[in-house]
C-alpha positions, 0 to 999 in steps of 0.5 A, a space after each residue: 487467451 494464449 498468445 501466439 506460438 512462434 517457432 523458428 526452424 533453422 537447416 541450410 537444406 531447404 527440403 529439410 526445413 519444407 519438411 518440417 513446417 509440413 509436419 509441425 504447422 498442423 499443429 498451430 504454430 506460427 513458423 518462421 525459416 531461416 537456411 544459415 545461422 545468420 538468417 535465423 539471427 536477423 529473424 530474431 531481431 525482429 520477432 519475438 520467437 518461443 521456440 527455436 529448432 536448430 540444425 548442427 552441421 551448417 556451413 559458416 555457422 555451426 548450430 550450437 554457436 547460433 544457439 549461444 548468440 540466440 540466446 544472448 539476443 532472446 535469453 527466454 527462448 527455448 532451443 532445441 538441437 536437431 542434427 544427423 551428426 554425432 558431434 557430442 563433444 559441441 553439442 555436450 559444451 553448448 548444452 552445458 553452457 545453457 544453450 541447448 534445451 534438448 537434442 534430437 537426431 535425424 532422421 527424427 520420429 514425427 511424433 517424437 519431434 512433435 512432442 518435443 516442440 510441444 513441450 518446448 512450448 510450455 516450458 516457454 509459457 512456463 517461464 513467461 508467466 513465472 516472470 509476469 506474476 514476478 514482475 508483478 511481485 516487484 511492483 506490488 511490492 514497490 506500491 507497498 513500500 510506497 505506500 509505507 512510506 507515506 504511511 509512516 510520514 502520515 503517521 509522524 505527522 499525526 504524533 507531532 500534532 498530537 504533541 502539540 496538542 497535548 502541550 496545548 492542553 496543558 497549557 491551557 490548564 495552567 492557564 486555567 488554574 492561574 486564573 484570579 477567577 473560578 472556571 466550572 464547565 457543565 455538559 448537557 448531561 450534567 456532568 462538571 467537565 471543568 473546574 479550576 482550583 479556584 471554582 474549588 476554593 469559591 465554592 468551599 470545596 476539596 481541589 479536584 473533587 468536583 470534576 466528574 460529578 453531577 452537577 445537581 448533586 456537587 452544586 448549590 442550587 443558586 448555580 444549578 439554575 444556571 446550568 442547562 445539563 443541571 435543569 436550570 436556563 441560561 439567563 439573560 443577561 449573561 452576568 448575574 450577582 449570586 449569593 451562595 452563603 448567607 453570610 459573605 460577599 456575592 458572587 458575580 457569574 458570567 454565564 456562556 453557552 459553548 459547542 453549539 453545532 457540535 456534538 459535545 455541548 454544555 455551559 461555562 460559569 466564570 466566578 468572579 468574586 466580590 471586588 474583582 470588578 464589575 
């Protein structure tokens, strides 16, 4: 819905200001009068005004100074000059200080003058919207840069913790790998996940080759049955004496079930060797 066109018409002669309201109501506008410079500034301090349309010659206050201090107070107006003089040196000074928008004489032409308002109107609607959608621009923009922001402090947030958990990681392998025990992790789907250096050794095996195998084919069956991703159960109790060779000492296994709940599940098998305590 458009808003309101207010015009403000300003003539020291009454009959001329009656006379243009006659001709210009019809066609919508909202139309406040003024007879002196100085009404039609009042007028502009309390209402907001599209249009202006301004005689030259008025006694106290000459049009294009009214027009130049209309437009210190409503900058957006739009301010036509209409005058029977041929003041051109003011009129000239006020039109290139940004004062006037355009100058008509008198008598005027109706529909000439009609025309002229009318287009005034637009060129107004013009501005208003161009400033909208700029303020709207600023604000996005704003919002956006905002939002950059957090993004950005989401994001170091996020680095730092995975710094620390990566560091968590590799820790914990060289905890792993320190241990005087074997550690095997097997999944639900029978691959080994986990294999420390010692699981290696315990089980005769070059370091690292385990990992990423099936355990049915990397395992002696003694250790696949207790494996779950092997086809074997996990036994109870969870500490069980195993004998990989035929020859040497047992091995005692501890066995535990891990990710219950989760989507990742599988068994851990700590090797203890013989004389590591019971």
């Amino acid at each position: 819905m458009m808003a309101e066109r207010v015009l403000l018409l300003v003539d020291d002669e009454e009959n001329i200001v009656r006379s243009l309201m006659r001709l210009l109501r019809r066609d919508g506008y909202e139309i406040l009068s003024a007879t002196s410079g100085a009404q039609g500034l009042e007028l502009l301090d309390s209402h907001k005004v599209g249009v202006i349309l301004s005689d030259q010659r008025m006694p106290g206050m000459i049009g294009s100074e009214f027009l130049e201090q209309a437009k210190q107070r409503q900058p957006e107006t739009i301010r036509i000059m209409l005058s029977g003089y041929t003041e051109l040196e003011s009129v000239t000074n006020a039109i290139n200080r940004g004062a006037i928008y355009r100058f008509l004489t008198k008598p005027w032409d109706d529909e000439l003058l009609r025309e002229n308002v009318r287009q005034a109107f637009e060129q107004y609607e013009l501005r208003a919207e161009r400033d909208r959608l700029a303020q709207e621009l600023r604000e996005a923009n704003a919002q956006l840069a905002r939002a950059n922001l957090g993004l950005e402090s989401r994001v170091a947030t996020q680095g730092r913790e995975l710094e620390l958990h990566h560091r968590l990681l590799e820790l914990s392998r060289e905890v792993l790998e320190h241990l005087p025990v074997g550690v095997l992790g097997v999944g639900d789907d029978g691959i080994i996940a986990v294999a420390n250096g010692r699981a290696h050794a315990l089980l005769g095996q070059p370091l690292g080759c385990l990992l990423g195998q099936d355990a049915r084919d990397a395992l002696p069956p003694a250790l696949q049955r207790l494996c779950i991703g092997a086809g074997g159960t996990l036994p109870t109790p969870n500490d069980v004496e195993v004998q990989l060779l035929a020859q040497g000492p047992p091995l005692r296994v501890h066995c535990e079930r891990l990710g219950e709940g989760a989507m990742a599940q599988g068994d851990v098998l700590v090797l203890v060797p013989g004389g590591c305590g019971r």
